[in-house]
C-alpha positions as CSV (number, residue, x, y, z in Angstrom):
1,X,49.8,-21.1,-18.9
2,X,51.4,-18.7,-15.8
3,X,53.6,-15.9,-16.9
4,X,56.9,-17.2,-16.0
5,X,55.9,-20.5,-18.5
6,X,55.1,-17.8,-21.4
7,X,58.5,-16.0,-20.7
8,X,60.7,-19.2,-20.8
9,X,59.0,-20.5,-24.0
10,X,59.6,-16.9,-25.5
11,X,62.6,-16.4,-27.7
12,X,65.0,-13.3,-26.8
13,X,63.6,-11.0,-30.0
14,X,59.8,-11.9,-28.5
15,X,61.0,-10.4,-25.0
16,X,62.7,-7.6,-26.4
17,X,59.1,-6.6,-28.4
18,X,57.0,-7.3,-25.2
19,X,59.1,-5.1,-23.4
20,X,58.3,-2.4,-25.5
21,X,55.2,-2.9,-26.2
22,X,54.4,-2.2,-22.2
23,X,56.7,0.3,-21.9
24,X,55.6,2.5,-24.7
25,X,51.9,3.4,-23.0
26,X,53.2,3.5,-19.6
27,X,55.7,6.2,-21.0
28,X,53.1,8.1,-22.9
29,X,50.6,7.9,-19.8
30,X,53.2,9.4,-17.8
31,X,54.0,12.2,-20.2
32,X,49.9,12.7,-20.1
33,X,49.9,13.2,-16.8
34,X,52.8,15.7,-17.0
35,X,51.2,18.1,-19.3
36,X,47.5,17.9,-18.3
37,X,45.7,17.9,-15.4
38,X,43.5,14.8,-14.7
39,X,40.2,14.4,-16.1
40,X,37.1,14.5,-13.9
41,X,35.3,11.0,-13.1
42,X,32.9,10.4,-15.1
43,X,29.5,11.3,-13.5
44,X,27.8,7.9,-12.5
45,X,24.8,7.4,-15.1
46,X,21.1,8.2,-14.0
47,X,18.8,4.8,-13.2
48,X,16.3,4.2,-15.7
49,X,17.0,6.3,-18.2
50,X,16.8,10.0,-15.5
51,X,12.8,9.1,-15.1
52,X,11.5,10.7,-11.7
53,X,11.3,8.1,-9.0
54,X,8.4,7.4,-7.1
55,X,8.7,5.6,-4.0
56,X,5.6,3.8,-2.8
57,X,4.8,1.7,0.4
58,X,1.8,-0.5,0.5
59,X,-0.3,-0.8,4.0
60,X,1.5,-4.0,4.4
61,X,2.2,-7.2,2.6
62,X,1.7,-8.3,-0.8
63,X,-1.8,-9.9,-0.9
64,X,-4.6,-10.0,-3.6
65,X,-5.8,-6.0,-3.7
66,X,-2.1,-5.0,-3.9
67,X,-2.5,-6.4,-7.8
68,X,-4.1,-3.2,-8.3
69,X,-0.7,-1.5,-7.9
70,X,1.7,-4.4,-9.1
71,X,-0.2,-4.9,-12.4
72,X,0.5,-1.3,-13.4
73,X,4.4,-2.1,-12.2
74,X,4.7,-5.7,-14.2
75,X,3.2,-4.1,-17.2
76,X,5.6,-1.6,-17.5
77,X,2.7,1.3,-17.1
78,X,4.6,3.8,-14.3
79,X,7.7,3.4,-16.8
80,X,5.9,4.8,-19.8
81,X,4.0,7.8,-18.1
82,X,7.6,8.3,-17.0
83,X,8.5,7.4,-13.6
84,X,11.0,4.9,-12.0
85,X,8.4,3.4,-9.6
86,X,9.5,0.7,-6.4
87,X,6.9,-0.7,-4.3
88,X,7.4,-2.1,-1.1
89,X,5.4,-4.0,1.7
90,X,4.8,-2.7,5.1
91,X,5.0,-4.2,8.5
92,X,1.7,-2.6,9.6
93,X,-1.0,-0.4,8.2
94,X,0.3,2.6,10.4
95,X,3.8,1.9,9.1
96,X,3.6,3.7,5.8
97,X,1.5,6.9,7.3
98,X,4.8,7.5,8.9
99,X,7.2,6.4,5.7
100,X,5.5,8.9,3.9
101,X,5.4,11.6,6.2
102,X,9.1,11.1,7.2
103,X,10.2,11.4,3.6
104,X,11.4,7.9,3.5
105,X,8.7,7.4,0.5
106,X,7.1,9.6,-1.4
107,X,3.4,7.9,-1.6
108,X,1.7,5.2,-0.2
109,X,-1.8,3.1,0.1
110,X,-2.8,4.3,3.5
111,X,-6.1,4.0,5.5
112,X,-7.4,7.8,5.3
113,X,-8.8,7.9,9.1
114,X,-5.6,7.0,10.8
115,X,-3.7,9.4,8.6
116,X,-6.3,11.7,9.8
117,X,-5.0,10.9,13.4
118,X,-1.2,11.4,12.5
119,X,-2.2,14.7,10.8
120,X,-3.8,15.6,14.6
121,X,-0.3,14.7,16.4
122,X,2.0,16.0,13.5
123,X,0.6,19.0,11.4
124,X,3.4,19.9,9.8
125,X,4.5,17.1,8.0
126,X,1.4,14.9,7.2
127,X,0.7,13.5,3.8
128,X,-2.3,14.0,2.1
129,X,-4.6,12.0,0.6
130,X,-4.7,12.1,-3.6
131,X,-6.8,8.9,-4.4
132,X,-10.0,7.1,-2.7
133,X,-9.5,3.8,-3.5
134,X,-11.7,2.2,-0.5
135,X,-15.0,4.7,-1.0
136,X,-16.3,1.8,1.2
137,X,-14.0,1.1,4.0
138,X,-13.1,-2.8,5.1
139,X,-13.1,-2.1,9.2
140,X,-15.3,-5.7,10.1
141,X,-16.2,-7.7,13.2
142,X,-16.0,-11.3,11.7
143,X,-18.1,-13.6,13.8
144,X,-19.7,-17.4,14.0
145,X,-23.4,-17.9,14.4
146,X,-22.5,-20.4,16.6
147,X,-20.6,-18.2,18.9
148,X,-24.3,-17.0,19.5
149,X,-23.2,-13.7,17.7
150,X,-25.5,-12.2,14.3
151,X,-25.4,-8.4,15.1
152,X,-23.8,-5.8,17.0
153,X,-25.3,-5.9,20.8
154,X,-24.7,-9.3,21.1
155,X,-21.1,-8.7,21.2
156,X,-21.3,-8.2,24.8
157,X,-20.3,-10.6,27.1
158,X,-17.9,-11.8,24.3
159,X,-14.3,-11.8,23.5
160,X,-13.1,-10.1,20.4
161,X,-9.3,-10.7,19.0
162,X,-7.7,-7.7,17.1
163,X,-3.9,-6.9,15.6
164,X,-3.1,-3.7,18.1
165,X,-1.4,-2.3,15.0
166,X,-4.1,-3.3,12.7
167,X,-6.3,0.0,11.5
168,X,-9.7,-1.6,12.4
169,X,-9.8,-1.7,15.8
170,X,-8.6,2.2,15.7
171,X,-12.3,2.4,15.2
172,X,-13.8,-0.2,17.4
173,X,-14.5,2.6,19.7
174,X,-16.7,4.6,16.7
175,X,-18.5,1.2,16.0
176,X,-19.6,0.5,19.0
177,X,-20.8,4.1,19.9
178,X,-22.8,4.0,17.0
179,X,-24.4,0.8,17.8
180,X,-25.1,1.3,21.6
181,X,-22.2,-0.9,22.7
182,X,-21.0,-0.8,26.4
183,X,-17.6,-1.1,25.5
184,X,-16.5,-2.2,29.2
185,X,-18.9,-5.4,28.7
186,X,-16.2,-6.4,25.7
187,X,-12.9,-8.3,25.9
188,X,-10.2,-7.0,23.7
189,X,-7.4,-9.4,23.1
190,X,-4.1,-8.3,21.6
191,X,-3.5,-11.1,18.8
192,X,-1.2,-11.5,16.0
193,X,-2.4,-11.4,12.4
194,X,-1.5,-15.0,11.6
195,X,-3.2,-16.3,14.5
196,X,-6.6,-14.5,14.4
197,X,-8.5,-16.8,11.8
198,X,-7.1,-19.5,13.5
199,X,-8.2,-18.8,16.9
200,X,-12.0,-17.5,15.5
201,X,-11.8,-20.9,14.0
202,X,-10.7,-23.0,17.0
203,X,-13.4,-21.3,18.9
204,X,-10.9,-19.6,21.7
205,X,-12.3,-16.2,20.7
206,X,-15.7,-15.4,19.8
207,X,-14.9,-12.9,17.5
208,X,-12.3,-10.6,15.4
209,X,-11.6,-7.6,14.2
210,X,-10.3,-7.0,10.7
211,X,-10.7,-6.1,7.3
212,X,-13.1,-7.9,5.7
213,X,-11.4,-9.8,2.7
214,X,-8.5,-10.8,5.0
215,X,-10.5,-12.3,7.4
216,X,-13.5,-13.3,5.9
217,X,-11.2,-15.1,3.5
218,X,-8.7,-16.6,5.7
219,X,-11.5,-18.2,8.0
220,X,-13.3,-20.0,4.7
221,X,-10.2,-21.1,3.9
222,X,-9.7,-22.9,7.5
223,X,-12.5,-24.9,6.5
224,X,-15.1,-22.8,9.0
225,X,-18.5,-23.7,6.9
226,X,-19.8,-20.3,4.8
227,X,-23.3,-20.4,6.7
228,X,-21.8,-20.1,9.9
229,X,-19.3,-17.3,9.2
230,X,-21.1,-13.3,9.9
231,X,-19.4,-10.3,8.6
232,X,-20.2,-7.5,10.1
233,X,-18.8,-4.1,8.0
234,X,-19.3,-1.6,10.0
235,X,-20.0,0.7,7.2
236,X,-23.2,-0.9,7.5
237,X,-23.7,-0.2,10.5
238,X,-24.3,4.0,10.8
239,X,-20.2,4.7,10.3
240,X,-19.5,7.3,7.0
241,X,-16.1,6.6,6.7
242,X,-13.7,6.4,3.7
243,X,-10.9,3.8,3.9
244,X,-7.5,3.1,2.3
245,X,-6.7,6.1,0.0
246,X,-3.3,6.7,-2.0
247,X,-1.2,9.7,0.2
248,X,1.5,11.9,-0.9
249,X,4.4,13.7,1.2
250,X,3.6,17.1,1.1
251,X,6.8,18.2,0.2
252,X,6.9,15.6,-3.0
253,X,3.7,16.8,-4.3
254,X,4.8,20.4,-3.8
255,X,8.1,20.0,-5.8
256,X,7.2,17.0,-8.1
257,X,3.3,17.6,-9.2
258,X,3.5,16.5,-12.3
259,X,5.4,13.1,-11.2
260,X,1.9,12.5,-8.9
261,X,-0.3,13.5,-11.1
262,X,1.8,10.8,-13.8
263,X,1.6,7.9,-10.7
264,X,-2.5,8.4,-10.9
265,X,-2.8,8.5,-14.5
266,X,-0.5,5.0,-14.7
267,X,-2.4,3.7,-11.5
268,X,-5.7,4.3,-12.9
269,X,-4.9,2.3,-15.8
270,X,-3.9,-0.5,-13.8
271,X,-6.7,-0.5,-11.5
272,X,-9.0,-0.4,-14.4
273,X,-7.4,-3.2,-15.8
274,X,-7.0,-5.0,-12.5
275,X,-11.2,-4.8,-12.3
276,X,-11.9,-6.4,-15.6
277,X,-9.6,-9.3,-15.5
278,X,-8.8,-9.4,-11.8
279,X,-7.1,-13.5,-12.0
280,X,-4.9,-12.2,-14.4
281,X,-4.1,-9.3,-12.4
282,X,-3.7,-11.6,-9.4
283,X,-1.0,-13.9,-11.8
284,X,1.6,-11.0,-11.5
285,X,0.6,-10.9,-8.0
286,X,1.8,-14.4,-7.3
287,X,5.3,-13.6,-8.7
288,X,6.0,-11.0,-5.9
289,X,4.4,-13.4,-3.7
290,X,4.7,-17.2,-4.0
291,X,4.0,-18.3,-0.8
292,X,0.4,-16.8,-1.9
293,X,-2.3,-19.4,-3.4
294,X,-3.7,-18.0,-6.3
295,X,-7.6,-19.2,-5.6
296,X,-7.3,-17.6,-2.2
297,X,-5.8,-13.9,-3.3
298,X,-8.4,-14.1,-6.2
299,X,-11.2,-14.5,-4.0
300,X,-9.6,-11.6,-1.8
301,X,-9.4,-8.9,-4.7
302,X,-12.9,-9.5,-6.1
303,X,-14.3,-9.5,-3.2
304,X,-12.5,-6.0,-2.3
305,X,-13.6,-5.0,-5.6
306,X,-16.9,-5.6,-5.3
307,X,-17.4,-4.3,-1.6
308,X,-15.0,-1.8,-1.2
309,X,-14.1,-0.6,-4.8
310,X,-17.4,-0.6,-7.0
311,X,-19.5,1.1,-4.8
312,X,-22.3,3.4,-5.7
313,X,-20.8,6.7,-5.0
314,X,-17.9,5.7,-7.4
315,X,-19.9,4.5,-10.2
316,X,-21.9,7.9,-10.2
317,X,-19.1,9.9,-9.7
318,X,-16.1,8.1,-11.2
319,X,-12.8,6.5,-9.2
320,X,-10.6,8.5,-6.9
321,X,-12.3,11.0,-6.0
322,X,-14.5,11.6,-2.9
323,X,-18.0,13.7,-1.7
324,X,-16.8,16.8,0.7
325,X,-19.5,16.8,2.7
326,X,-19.5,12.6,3.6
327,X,-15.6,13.3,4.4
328,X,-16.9,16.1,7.1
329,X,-19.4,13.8,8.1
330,X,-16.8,11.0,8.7
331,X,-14.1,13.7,10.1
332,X,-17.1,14.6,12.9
333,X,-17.7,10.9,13.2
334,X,-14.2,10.6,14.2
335,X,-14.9,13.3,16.5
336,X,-17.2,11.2,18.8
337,X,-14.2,8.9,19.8
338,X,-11.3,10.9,19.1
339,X,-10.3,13.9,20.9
340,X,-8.7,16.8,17.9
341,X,-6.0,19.1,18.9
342,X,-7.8,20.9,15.7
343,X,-10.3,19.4,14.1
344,X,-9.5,19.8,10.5
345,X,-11.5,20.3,7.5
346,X,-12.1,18.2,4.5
347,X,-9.9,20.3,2.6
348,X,-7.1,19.7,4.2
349,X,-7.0,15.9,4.3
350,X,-8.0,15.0,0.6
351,X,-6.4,17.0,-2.0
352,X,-8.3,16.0,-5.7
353,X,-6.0,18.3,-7.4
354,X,-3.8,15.4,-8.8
355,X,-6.5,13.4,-9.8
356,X,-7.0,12.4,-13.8
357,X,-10.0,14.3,-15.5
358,X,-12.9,13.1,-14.5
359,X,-13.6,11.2,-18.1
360,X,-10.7,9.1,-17.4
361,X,-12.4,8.1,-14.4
362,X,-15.8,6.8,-15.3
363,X,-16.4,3.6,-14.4
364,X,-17.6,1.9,-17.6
């Protein structure tokens, strides 16, 4: 019924009450506002309850390792160390090196060596690594026997595809150095991520560069048979690098230590968690990311588990944390191929001040 229907159906005592009924307030409102000043606005109310927030970029998009951080988000394990946690996905690896040093996000999952680089170029802002995840790092060359390829030298005379944002080929020119590798006897060809199984596959490049459970994965799944497929990790071959590690903003870790030191503690849980039952782990996964197919991503995270994750370092010395002198090995590794302003120290790239005690961290 509209308003002028309700008035003509009212009788004249009715319209006599409703006037006063809305005049009454209006006039005591009025009189408010004539003897007291207005009241402040409320102050808007704090998300989640006031709990620090953490903002966290992953090395790009959601796939079956990023469980490791996801499960620990799903499972409500940020909220009750008490933080307000958001994880996002990355264009590129190199992406969140420079969301986290910007500000824009307060951590990230980072590869370690190119943050190393940044560090070089922009001293004064670069973000530290907190937490090894990768002891072993994933930088492979992913190859077909029948492309006449099964070990390092043969790669000349061939043509390699690689993402030109991707962290792997970064250290293509380490690899190769180490192995004896006339680099000008190599093709390098620019490709896109989605094409480079594909292509390996089709047989119009002889090889790729990658990390190994992307690749490795994706090329099995285009049906390339498993004795024909070589994966070359280059940590096999003579390099001492670390990979992907969790980094910090300096300025976050300085103001907010106890909110980093909570995001490892939570993390660490998760991860755990994320290693004993990895397909349930990779079930949350699939709700951030349905396009994903859950055989494919589970094959993907044990396989970084396995390679990358469980290595021996970490099962003598616990998760997280990392051997001094291997980091200044790697750091004068990446000293053969790339040219410091000032070389820096161990010390300042990997910060194990944050870490949780190192009983929380055995590897059981």
């Amino acid at each position: 019924m509209g308003p002028v229907q309700f008035i003509r159906l009212c009788r004249p005592s009715h319209l006599l009450a409703l006037a006063i009924a809305f005049a009454v307030p209006a006039m005591a409102q009025n009189s408010n506002n004539a003897q007291a000043p207005a009241k402040a606005p409320a102050a808007a109310p704090t998300p989640n309850n006031g709990l620090p927030r953490v903002r966290f970029s992953l090395d790009g998009r959601v796939e079956g390792p990023s469980a490791m951080f996801l499960l620990p988000l799903e499972r409500g394990y940020f909220k009750a160390a008490g933080l307000q946690v958001t994880i996002d996905e990355a264009a590129t690896p190199l992406e969140t090196i420079t969301r986290v040093a910007s500000g824009n996000y307060d951590m990230g999952f980072a590869d370690i060596n190119a943050m190393i680089k940044h560090r070089d170029q922009n001293p004064a802002t670069a973000p530290k690594a907190v937490f090894m995840v990768y002891n072993k790092p994933p930088y492979s060359i992913v190859t077909r026997k029948s492309r006449g390829i099964t070990e390092p030298k043969q790669l000349a005379g061939k043509k390699l595809g690689a993402p030109p944002t991707g962290t792997t080929v970064g250290e293509w020119a380490l690899f190769a150095k180490l192995n004896g590798i006339d680099t000008s006897k190599v093709t390098i060809e620019n490709i896109a991520i989605p094409v480079r199984a594909p292509m390996l596959a089709a047989g119009q490049i002889d090889a790729v560069l990658g990390f190994s459970f992307r690749v490795y994965v994706d090329l099995k799944d285009r049906g390339v048979p498993v004795d024909d497929i070589v994966l070359m990790m280059m940590a096999d071959y003579g390099m001492k690098l670390y990979g992907n590690a969790i980094i910090v903003n300096p300025k976050f870790a300085a103001e907010k230590p106890d909110a980093v030191k909570a995001f490892l503690s939570a993390y660490l849980r998760g991860l755990k968690e994320t290693i004993r039952r990895p397909a349930d782990a990779i079930d949350l996964t699939i709700k951030r990311e349905d396009v994903a197919r859950n055989a494919v991503e589970l094959e993907r995270l044990r396989m970084a588990i396995r390679d990358n994750i469980l290595t021996p370092e970490v099962k003598a010395d616990g998760f997280g944390t990392v051997d001094m002198a291997r980091l200044e090995e790697a750091i004068a590794q990446l000293a053969l191929t790339h040219t410091f302003k000032a070389r820096p120290k161990a010390e300042d790239v990997f910060d194990g001040a944050f870490l949780p005690p190192a009983a929380d961290r055995k590897v059981h």
